[in-house]
N, C-alpha and C positions, 0 to 999 in steps of 0.2 A: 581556344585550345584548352585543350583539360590538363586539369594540374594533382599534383600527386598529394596524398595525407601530409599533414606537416601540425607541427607542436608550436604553439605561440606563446612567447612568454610573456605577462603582462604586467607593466610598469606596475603599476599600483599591489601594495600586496595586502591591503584591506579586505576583508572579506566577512559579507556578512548574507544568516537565512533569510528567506522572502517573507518571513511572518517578524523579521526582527527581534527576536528573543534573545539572542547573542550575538557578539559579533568575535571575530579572531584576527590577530595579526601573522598571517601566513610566513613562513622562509619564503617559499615564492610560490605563484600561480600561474598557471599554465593552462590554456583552450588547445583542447586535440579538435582540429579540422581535418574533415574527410577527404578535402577536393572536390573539382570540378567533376563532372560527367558522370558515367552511370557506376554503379557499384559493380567491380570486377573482382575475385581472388588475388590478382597481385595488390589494389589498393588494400582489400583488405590485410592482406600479409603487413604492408608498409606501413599501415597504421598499426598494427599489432608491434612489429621493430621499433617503432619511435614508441612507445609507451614500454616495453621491457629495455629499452635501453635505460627511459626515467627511471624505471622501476631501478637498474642497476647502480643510474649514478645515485638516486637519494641512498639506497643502500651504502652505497661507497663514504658518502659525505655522514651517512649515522645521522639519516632524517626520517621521519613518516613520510608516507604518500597518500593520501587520501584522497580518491575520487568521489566528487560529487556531481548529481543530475540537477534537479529542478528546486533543490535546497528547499522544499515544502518540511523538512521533519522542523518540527517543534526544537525538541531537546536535541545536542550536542553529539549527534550519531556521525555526523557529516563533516565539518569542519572542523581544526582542533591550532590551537595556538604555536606557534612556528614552524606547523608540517608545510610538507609541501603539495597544494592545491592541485588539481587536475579538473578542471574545468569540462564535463564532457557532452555536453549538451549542444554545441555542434555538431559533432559525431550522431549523426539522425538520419543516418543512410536505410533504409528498408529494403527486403527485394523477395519474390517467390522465392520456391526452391524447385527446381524443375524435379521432373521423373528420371530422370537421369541420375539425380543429386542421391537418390536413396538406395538405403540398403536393402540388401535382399528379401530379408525379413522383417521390412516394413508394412506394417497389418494396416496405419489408418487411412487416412484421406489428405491425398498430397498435394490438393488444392487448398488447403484448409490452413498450410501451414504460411507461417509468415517469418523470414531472417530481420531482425531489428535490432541496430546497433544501440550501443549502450544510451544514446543522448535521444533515443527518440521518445516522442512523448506521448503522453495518452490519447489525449485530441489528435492528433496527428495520426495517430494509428486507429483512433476511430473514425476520423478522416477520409481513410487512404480505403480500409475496409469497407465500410459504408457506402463510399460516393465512385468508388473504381471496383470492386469484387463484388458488391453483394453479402459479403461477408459480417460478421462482428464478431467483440468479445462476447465471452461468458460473464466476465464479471470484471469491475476494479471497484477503484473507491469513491466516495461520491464526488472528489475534486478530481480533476484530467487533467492539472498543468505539471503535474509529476512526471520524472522520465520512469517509462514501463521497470527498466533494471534498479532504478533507486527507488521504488515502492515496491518493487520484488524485494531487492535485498535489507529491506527494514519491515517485511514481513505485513504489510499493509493488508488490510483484512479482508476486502472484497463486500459484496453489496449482496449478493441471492444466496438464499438460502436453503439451497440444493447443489453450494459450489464453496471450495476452499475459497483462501485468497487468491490473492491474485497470478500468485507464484503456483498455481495450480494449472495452470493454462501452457507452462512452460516446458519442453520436451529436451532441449539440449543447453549447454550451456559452455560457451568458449571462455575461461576464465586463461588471465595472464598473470604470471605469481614469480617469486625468485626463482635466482637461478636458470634465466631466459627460458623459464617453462608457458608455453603456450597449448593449453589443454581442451580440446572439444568433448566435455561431459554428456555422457548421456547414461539411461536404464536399461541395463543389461535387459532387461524384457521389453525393453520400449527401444530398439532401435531405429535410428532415424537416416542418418546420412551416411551414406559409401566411405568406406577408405578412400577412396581417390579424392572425393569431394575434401575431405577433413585434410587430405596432405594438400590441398590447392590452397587450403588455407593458411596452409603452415603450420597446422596443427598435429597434435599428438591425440589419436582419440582414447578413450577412456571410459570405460563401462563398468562404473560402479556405483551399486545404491549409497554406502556412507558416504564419498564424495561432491553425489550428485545432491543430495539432503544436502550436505553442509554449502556447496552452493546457492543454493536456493534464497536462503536467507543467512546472509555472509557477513552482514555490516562491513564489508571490505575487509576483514581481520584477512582472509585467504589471497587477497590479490586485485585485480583488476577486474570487473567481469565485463569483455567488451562487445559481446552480443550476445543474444538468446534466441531461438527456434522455441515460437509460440502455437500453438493450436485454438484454431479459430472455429467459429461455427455460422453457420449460415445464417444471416438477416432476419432478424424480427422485432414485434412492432412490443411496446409495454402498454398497457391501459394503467394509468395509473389513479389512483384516488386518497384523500386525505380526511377523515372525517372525526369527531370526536367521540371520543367510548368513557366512560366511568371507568375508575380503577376499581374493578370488580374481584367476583371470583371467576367467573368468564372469560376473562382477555387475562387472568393470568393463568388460566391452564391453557391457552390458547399460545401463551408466551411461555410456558415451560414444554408445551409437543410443537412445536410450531406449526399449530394447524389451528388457524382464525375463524374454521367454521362455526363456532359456534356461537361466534361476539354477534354483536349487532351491526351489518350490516348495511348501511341505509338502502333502501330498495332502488336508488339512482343507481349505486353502481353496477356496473354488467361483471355478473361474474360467469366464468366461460361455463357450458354446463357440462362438459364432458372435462374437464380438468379445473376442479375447485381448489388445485393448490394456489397459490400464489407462485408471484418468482422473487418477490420483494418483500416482506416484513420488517418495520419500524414502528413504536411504539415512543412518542418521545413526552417527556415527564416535565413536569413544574413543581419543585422543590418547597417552593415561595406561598403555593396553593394547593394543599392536598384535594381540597375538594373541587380543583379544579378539573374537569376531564382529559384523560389525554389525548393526543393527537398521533390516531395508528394510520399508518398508509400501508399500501396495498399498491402491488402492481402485478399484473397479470401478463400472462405471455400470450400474444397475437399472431397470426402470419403475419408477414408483409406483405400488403396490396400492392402492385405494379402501381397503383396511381396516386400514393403515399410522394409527397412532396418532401425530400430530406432537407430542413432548415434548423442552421444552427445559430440565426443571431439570437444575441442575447435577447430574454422579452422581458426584464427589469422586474421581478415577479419571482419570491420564491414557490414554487409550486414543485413538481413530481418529483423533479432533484437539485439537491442545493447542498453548498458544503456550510456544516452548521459554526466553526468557525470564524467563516466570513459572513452567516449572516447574524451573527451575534455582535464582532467587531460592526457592520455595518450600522444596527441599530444605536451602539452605544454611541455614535455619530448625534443621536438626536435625546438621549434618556439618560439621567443621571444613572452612571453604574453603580453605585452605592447601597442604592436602595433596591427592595424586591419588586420594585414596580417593573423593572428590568426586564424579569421571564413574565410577569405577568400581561406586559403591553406585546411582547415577543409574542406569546401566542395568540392574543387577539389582532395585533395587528400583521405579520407576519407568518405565522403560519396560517394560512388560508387554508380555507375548506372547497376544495374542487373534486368531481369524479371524472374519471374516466379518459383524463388528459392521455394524446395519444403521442408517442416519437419511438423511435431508436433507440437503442444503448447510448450512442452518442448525440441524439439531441436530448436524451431525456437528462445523460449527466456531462451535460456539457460545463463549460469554461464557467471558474468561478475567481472571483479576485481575494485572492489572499487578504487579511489586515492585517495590519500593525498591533499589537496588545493585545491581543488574541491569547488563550490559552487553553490548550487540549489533553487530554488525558483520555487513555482507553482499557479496558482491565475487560478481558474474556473470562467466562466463566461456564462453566458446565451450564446447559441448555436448561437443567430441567433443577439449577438450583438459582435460577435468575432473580426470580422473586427475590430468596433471601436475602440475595446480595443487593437487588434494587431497594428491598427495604432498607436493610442497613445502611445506604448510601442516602437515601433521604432521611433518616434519623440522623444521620453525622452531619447532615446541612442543617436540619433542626438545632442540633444542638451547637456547631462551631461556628454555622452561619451569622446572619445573611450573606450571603456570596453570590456575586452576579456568574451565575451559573445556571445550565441546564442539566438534563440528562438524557441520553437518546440509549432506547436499547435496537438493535438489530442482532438478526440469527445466519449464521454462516455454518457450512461442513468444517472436520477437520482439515487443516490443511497439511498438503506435507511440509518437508523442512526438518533439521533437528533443532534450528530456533524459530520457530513458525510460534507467533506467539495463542492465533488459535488454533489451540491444539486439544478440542475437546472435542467428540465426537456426538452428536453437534456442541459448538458454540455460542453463547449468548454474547455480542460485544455491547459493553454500558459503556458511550462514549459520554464526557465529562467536561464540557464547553462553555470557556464564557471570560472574561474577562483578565489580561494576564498581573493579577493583582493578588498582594498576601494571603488577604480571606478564599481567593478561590484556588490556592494549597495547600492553604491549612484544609482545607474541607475536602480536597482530593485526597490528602494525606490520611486524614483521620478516616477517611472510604478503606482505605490498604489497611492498615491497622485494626478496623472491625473485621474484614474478610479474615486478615490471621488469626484476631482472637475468636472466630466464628470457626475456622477450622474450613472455610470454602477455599475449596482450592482452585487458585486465578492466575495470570499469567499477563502481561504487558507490554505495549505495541510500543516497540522501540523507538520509533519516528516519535513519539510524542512526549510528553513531561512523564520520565516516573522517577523514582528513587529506590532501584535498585540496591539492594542488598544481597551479598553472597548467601546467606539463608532462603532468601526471597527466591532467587536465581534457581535455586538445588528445588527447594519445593515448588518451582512451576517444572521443572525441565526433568528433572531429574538423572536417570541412564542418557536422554539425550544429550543433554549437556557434554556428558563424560566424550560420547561419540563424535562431539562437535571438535572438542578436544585433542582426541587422536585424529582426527584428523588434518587438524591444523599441526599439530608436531609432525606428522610425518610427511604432510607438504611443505614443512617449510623446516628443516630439518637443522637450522643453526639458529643462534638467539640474535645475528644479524638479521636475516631473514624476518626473522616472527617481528623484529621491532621495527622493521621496515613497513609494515600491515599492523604497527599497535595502535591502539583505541583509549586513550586515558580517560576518558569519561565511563571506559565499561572494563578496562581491562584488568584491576581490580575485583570488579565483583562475578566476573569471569572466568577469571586465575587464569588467567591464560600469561 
């Protein structure tokens, strides 16, 4: 018999993220379950009522609420000490949206789209796409155990670089906020779903660009958000390849236009000949060895062959994609962290040299196992001032080091959002990886500090360690900030309200 959405409260009120960097003692926590059977508009309604009623009583009782997915952020975006938990990663219901479901003046491809509640996760949705549609994403990040909406809403940066984040893929968005407001957000020029559809939901529909921005990337300041309508693209295959290049003058104009043509290639790899872009650039760095060459990979966009075998077990091997996190905690399993032998045996033993490995979206960035002591850092920067900033990041290791640390850069689009932390047109991301110890923040730290006295203007990936400052804040964001702003005042329109959705780790240097 199928059973209806229901809110679980859980004895224990410990709570701690999957990388262990912090832990909090919650008021209380709570798992939203979907039920049994298939996904229908009244469950979803019911599950929407059992979470604005929480929403009501923490308000009442003068607590936060804070929803968390897959608890992958780093820093303290997620959990917050005596709020009250919301556990949402049951909540991983999926479903089409039929032709029926749309509005009149819907232009795209309504096979394409995909309804995903707040708890579903990236694997899962590459999963479901992959091995039942034919389908895939465009892009996410290089680990999948994230829920899709908690790496939307901490602005998580995406992988190709011909695509925002990840939050770029996203068409609507049902957020639930005070004041029993249940909202189905969408783009006044992008509409997506019928009135009737959006009243089946319980929903109030809503078409507006500032709104739908500040959804986007919300760090929960605005509410619950407990689904989204994503846009998908049809199946295809990556070649991928990893090879060594000299930090030259070659791979860095290649790293400031994002176009590899003109590096050295090794002649193994097959590059397509009627489309020499890539869909993947990464270029990842050793701090420890300057004259050591770096490690640029490449992946290319393939059809999909009908005789393509979809296999996602793990193959114990970092190759085409890997989250560098977990493979830097994995190494420190066997190498003193201490020393610089650290990024140095990391790249010879570890990052392998292979061409033309073939998978998926989701076999190539499949499941990766978080570690313990891990520490991440991510600072976006104008595409075409990368260098300076990569230089000054390896001079700040020269000089505050040794720090068991890496440096990885990748190129992404703008994305949207009005707190989308890549938000250059393109982006360069310098992710900053390695061990979660003094020396490797002092040396992140001292990275932030050159960029301000350098005058580069960079902006920071909320999920992960930064040290925001209201200065910092106003010169990455700037008018958006303000926009994020008014928005939140005039959704949440009493100082009940706003502190029901506050953020003490940001709310400060956010002035909200």
């Amino acid at each position: 018999m199928a059973t209806d959405p229901k809110l679980h409260r859980r004895s224990s009120n410990r709570w701690q993220n999957w990388h262990e960097t912090y832990a909090v003692d919650a008021g209380r926590r709570y798992e939203l379950h979907p039920g049994s059977g298939g996904l229908s508009p009244a469950k979803f309604r019911k599950s929407a009522e059992l979470v604005l009623d929480l929403i009501e009583e923490a308000k009442a009782e003068g607590k936060v609420l804070r929803a968390v997915g897959g608890t992958w952020s780093f820093s303290q975006v997620s959990g917050q000490q005596d709020a009250w938990i919301l556990d949402t990663t049951y909540a991983n219901r999926k479903a089409r949206l039929s032709a029926g479901a749309m509005d009149a003046g819907f232009a795209g491809d309504a096979d394409g789209l995909l309804l995903v509640q707040c708890g579903v996760s990236i694997f899962e949705i590459n999963r479901y796409l992959e091995k039942e549609r034919g389908r895939s994403l465009a892009t996410s990040g290089a680990s999948n155990g994230q829920t899709f909406v908690g790496a939307m809403s901490t602005g998580t940066h995406g992988s190709a670089i011909d695509h925002g984040g990840i939050q770029s893929q996203v068409v609507a968005i049902q957020l639930l906020s005070a004041g029993g407001q249940n909202l189905w957000i969408e783009r006044p020029s992008k509409p997506v779903a019928s009135a009737a559809f959006v009243q089946d939901f319980g929903a109030e529909l809503r078409r507006d660009d500032d709104l739908f921005d500040a959804g986007l990337v919300s760090l929960g300041l605005l509410g619950v958000v407990h689904s989204v309508v994503i846009e998908t693209r049809p199946i295809f295959l990556l070649s991928a390849s990893q090879f060594e290049h000299p930090y030259d003058d070659r791979l860095k104009q290649a790293m400031r236009t994002l176009d590899p043509a003109g590096i050295d290639i090794p002649p193994e790899v097959q590059v397509p000949a009627g489309n020499p872009r890539p869909y993947f650039f990464q270029v990842v760095v050793n701090p420890h060895k300057q004259d050591t060459p770096t490690r640029v990979k490449l992946m290319y966009e393939e059809p999909f062959p009908a005789t393509h075998q979809i296999d996602y077990r793990l193959q114990g091997k970092y190759g085409a994609g890997f989250d560098l996190p977990g493979l830097v905690g994995k190494f420190l399993d066997a190498v003193d962290p201490l020393t610089p032998l650290l990024t140095s045996k990391l790249f010879d033993m570890q990052l392998k040299l292979f061409a033309n490995e073939k998978g998926t979206w989701g076999e190539t960035f499949d499941f990766t196992t978080p570690r313990s002591q891990t520490a991440g850092a991510s600072l976006a920067v104008p595409a075409d001032r990368c260098i300076e900033a990569l230089d000054l990041a390896i001079e700040a290791h020269k000089q505050f080091g040794p720090a068991p640390i890496v440096f990885a850069c990748r190129f992404v689009q703008k994305s949207p959002g009005h707190l989308a932390f890549t938000r250059f047109e393109p982006s360069c991301v310098i992710d900053m990886d390695g061990l979660n110890s003094m020396n490797t923040h002092l040396v992140i730290e001292r990275v932030r500090s050159a960029l301000d006295a350098a005058g580069i203007e960079y902006a920071q990936h909320w999920g992960k360690f930064h040290d925001l400052t209201g200065g910092r804040l106003a010169a990455s964001y700037g008018s958006d900030l303000d926009r994020f702003r008014a928005v939140r005042s005039a959704l949440l329109s009493t100082p009940a309200d706003r502190q029901t959705f506050s953020l003490a780790a940001q709310e400060t240097v956010i002035g909200l």
